[in-house]
N, CA, C and O atoms as CSV, one atom per row, in Angstrom:
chain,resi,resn,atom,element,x,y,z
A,1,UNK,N,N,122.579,83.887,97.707
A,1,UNK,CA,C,121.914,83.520,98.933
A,1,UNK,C,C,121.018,84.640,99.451
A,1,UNK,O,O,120.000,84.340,100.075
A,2,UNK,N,N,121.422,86.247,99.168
A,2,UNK,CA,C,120.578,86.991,100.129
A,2,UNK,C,C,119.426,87.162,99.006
A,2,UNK,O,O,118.387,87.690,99.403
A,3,UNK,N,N,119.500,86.740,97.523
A,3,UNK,CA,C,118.393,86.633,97.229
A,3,UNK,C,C,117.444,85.622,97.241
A,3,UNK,O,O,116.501,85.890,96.497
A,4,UNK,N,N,117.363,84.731,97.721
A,4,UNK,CA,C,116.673,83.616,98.531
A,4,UNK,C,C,116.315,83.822,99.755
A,4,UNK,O,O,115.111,83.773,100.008
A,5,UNK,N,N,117.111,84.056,100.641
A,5,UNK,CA,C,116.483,84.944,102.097
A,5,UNK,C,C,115.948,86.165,102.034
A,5,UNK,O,O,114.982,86.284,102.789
A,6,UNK,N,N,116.294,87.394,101.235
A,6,UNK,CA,C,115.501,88.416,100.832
A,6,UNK,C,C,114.015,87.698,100.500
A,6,UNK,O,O,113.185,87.991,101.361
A,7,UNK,N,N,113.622,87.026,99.687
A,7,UNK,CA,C,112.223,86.552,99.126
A,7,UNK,C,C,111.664,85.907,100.382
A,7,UNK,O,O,110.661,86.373,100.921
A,8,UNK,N,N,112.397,84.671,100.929
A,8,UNK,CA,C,112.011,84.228,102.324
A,8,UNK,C,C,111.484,85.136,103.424
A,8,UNK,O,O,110.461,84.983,104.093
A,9,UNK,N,N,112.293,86.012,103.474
A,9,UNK,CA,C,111.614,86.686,104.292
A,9,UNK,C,C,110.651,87.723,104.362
A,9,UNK,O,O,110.247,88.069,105.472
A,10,UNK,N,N,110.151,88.366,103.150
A,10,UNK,CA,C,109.050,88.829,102.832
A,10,UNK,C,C,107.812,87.947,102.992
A,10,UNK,O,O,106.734,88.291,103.478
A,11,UNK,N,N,108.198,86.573,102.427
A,11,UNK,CA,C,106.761,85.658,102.803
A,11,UNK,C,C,105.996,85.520,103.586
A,11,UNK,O,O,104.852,85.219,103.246
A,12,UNK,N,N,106.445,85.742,105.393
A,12,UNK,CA,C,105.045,86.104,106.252
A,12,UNK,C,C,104.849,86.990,106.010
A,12,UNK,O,O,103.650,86.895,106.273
A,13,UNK,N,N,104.988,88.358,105.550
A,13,UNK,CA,C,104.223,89.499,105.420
A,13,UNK,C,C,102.957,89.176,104.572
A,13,UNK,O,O,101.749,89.242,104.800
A,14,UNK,N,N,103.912,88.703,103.223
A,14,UNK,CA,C,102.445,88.514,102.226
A,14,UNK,C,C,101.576,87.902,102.266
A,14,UNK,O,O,100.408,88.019,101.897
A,15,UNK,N,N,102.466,86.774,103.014
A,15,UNK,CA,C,100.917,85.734,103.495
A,15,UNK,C,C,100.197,86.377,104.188
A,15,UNK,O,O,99.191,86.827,103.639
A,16,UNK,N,N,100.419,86.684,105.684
A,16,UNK,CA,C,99.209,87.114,106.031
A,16,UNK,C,C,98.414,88.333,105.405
A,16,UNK,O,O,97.194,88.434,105.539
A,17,UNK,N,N,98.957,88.980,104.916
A,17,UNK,CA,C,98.169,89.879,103.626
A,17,UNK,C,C,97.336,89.028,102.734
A,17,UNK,O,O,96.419,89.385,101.993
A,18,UNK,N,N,97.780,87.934,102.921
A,18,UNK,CA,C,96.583,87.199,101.364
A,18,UNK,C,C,95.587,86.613,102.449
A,18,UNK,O,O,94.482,86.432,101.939
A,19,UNK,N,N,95.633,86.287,103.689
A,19,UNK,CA,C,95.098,85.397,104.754
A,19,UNK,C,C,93.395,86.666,105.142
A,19,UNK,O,O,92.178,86.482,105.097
A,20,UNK,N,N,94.491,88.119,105.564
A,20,UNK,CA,C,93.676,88.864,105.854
A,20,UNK,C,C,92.413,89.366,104.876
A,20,UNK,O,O,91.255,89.552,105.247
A,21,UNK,N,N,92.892,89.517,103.672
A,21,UNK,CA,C,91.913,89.580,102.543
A,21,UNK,C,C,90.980,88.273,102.320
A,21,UNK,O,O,89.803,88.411,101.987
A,22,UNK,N,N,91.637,86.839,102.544
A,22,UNK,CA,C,90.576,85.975,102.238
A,22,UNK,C,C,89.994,85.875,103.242
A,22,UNK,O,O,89.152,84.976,103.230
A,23,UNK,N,N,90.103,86.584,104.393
A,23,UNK,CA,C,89.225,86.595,106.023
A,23,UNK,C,C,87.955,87.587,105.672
A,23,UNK,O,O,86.744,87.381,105.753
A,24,UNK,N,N,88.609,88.600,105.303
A,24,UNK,CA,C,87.249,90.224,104.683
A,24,UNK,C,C,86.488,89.353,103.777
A,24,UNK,O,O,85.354,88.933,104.007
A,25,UNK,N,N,87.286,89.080,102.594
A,25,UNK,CA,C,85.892,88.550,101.469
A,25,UNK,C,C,85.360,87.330,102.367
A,25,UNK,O,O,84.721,86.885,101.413
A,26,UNK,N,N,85.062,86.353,103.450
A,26,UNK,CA,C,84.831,85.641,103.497
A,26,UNK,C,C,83.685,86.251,104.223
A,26,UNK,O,O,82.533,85.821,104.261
A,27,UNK,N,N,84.118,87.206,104.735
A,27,UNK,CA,C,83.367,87.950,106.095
A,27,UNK,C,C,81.803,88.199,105.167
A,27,UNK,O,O,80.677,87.771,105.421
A,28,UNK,N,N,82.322,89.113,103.961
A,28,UNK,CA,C,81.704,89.808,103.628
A,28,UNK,C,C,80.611,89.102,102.841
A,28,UNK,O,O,79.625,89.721,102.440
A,29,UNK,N,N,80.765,87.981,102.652
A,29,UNK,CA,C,80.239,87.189,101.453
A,29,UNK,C,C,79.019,86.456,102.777
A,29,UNK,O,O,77.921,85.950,102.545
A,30,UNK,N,N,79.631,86.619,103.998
A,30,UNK,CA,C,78.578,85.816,105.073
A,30,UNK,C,C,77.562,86.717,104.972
A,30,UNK,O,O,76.424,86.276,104.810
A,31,UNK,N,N,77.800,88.252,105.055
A,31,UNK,CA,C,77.056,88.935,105.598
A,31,UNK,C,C,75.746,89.261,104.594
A,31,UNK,O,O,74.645,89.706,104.915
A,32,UNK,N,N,76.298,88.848,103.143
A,32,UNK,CA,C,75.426,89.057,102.044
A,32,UNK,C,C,74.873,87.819,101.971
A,32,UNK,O,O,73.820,87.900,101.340
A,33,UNK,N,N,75.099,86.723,102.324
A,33,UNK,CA,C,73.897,85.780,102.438
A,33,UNK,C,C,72.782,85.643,103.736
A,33,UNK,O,O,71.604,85.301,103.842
A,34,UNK,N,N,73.877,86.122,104.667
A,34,UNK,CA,C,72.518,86.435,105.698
A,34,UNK,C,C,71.523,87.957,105.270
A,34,UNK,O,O,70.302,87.960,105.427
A,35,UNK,N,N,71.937,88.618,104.975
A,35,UNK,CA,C,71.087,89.855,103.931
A,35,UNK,C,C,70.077,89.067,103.392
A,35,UNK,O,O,69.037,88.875,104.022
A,36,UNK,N,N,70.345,88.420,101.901
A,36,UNK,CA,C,69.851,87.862,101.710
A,36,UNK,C,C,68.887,86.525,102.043
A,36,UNK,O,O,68.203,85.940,101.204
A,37,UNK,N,N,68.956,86.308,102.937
A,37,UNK,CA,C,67.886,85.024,103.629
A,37,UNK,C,C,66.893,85.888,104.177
A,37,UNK,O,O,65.722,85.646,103.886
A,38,UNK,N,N,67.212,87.055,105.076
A,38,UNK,CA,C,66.294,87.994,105.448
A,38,UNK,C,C,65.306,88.365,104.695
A,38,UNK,O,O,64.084,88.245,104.782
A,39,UNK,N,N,66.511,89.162,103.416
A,39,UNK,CA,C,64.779,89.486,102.526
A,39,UNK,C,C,64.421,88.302,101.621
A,39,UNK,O,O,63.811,88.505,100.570
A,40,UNK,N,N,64.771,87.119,101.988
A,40,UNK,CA,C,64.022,86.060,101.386
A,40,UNK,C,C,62.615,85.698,101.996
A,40,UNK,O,O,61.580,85.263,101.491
A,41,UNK,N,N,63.087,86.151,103.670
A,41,UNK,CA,C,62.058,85.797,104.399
A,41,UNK,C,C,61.090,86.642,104.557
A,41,UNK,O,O,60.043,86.176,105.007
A,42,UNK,N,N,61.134,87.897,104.289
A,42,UNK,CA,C,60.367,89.018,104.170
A,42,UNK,C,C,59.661,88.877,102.832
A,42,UNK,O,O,58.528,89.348,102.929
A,43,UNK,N,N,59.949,88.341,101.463
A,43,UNK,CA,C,59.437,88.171,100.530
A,43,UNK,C,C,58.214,87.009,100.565
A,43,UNK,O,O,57.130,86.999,99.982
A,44,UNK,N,N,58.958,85.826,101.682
A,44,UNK,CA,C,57.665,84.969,101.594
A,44,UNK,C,C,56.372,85.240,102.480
A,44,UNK,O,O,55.198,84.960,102.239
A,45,UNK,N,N,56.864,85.778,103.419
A,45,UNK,CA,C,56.174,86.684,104.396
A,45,UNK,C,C,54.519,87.246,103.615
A,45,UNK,O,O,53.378,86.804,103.744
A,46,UNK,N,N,55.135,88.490,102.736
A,46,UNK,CA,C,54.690,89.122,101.883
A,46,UNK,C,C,53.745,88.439,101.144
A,46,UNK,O,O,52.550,88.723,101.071
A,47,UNK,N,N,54.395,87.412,100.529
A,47,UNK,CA,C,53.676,86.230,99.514
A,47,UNK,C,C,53.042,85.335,100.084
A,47,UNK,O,O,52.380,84.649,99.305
A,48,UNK,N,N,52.949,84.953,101.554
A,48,UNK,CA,C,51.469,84.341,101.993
A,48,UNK,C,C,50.641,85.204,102.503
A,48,UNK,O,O,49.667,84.700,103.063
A,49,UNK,N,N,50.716,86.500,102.493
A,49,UNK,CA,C,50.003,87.033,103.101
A,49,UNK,C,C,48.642,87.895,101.525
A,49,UNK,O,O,47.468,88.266,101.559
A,50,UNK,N,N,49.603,87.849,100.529
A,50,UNK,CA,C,48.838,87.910,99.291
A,50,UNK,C,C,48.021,86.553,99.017
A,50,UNK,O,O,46.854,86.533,98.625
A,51,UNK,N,N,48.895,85.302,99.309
A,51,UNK,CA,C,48.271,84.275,98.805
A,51,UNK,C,C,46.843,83.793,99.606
A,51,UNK,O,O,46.180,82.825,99.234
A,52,UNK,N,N,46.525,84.579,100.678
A,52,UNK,CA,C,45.673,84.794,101.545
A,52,UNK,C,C,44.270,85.243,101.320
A,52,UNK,O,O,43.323,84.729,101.915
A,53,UNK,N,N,44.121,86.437,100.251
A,53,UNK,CA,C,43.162,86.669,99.405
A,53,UNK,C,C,43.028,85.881,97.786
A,53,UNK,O,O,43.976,85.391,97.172
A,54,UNK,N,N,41.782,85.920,97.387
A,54,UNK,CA,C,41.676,85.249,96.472
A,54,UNK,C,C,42.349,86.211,95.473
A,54,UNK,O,O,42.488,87.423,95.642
A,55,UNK,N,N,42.821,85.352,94.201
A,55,UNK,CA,C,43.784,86.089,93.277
A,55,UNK,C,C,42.486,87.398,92.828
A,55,UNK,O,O,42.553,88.627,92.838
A,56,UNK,N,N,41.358,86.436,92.458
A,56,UNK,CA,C,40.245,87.849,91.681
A,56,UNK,C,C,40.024,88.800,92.754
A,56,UNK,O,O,39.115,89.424,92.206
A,57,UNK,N,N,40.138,89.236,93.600
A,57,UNK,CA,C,40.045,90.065,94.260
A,57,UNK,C,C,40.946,90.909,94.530
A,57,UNK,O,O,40.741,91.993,95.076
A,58,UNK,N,N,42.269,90.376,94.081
A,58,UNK,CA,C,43.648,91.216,94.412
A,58,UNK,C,C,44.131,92.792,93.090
A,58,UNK,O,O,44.112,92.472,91.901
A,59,UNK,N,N,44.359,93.709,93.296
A,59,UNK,CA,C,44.629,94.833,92.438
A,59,UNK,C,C,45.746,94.197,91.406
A,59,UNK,O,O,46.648,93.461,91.806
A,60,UNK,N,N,45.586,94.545,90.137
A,60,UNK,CA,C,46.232,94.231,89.220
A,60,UNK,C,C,47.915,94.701,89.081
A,60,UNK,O,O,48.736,94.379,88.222
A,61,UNK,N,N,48.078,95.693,90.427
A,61,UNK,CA,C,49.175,95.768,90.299
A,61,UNK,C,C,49.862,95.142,91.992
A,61,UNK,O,O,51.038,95.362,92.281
A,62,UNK,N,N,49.300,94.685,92.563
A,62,UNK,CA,C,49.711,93.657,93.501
A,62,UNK,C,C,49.916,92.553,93.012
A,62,UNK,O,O,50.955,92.087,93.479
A,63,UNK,N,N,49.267,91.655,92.036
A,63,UNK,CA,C,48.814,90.473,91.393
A,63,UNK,C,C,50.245,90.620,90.190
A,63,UNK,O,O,50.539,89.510,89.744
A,64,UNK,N,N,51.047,91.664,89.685
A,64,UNK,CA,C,52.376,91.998,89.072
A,64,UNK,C,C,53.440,91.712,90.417
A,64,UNK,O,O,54.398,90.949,90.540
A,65,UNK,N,N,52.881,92.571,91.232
A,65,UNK,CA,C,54.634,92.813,92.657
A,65,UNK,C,C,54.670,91.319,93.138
A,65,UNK,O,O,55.706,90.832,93.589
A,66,UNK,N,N,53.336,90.510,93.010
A,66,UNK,CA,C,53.857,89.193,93.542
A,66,UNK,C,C,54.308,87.894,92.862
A,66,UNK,O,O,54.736,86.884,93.421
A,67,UNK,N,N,54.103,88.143,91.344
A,67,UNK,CA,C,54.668,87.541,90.407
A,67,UNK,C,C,56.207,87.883,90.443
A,67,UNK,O,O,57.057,87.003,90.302
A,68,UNK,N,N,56.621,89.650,90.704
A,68,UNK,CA,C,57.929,89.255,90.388
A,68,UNK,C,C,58.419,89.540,91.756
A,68,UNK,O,O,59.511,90.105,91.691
A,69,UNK,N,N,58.050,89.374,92.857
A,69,UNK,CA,C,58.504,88.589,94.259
A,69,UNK,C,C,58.649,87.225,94.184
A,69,UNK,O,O,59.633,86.526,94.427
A,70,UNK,N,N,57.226,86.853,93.712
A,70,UNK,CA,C,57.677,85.538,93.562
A,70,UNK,C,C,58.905,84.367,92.556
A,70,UNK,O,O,59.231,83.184,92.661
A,71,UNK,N,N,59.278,85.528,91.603
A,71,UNK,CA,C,60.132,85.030,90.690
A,71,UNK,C,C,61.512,85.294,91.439
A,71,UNK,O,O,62.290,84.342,91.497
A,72,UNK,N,N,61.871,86.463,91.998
A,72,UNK,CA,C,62.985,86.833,92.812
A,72,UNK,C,C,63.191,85.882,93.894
A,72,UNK,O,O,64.306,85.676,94.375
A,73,UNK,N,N,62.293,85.391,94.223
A,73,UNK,CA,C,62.415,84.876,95.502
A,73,UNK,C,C,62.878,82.879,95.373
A,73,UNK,O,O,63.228,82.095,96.254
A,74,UNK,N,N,62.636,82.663,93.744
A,74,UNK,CA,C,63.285,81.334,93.556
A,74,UNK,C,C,64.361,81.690,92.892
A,74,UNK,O,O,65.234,80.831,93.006
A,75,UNK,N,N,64.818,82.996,91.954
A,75,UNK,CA,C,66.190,83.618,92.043
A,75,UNK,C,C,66.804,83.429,93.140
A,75,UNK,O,O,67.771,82.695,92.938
A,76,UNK,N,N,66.707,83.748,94.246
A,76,UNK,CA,C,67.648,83.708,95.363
A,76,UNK,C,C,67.563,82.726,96.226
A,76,UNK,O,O,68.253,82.851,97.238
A,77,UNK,N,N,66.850,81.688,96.111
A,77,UNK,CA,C,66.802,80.257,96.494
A,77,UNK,C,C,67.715,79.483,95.726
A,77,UNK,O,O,68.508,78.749,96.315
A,78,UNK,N,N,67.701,79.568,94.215
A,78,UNK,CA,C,68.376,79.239,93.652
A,78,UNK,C,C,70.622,79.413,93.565
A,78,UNK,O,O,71.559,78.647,93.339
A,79,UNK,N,N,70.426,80.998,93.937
A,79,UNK,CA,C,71.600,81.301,94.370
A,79,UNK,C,C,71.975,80.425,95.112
A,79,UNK,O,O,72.718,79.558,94.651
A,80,UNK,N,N,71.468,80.374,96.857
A,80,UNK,CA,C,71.797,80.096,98.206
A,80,UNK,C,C,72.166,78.283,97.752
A,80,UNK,O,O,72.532,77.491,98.620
């Protein structure tokens, strides 16, 4: 018997030990998608403001950063 109540009664401890950890990762997992929406929104930001000039006029290495903004940026659309 006291090994059945021994185990019993450890169980609220651990639970809320498993409760408190799935509270942090839950926390934490919010905070990285709001991260992420931010610089999603900063990326499109970026990318109409390129798409604004004509492509022939844009530097060949702007006309690269917005190809792979623009590829990152349906990467993480795709995530969400």
């Amino acid at each position: 018997m006291d090994l059945v109540t021994g185990a019993l009664g450890m169980l609220p401890s651990k639970l809320l030990e498993l409760l408190k950890e799935e509270y942090k990762l839950q926390k934490d997992v919010r905070v990285k998608v709001q991260s992420l929406s931010r610089e999603l929104e900063c990326m499109h930001a970026a990318l109409r403001k390129v798409a604004a000039v004509p492509w022939d006029q844009l530097d060949d290495q702007v006309k690269i950063w917005a190809r792979e903004v623009r590829d990152a940026s349906y990467d993480i659309e795709d995530i969400q």
